[in-house]
N, C-alpha and C positions, 0 to 999 in steps of 0.2 A: 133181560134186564127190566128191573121196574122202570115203570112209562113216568114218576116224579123224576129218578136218575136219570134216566134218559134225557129228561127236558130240561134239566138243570145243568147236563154235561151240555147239551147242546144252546143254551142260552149264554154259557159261560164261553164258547167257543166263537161264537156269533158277535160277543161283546166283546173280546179280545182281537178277532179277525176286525171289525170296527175300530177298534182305537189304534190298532197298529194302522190300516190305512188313511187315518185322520191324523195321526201324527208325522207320516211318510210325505201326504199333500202340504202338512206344517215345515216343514222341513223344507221341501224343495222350493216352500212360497220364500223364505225365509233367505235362502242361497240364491235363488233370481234378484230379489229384492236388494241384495247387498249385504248380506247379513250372513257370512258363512260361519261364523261364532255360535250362532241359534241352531244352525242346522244338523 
């Protein structure tokens, strides 16, 4: 595999794996909080 694809497949996995667990910590802050509508 080209080593651009390579780094673009792996940045895009990285930045996806990142937002899915910043959204999960949003989430759960949100359901502690009071707020199970947000969550």
């Amino acid at each position: 595999m080209d080593e651009k694809i390579r780094n673009a497949v792996y940045q895009a996995y990285t930045g996806e794996s990142k937002a899915s667990l910043r959204l999960k910590v949003f989430a759960e802050k949100a359901e502690n909080e009071g707020y199970p509508q947000l969550a």
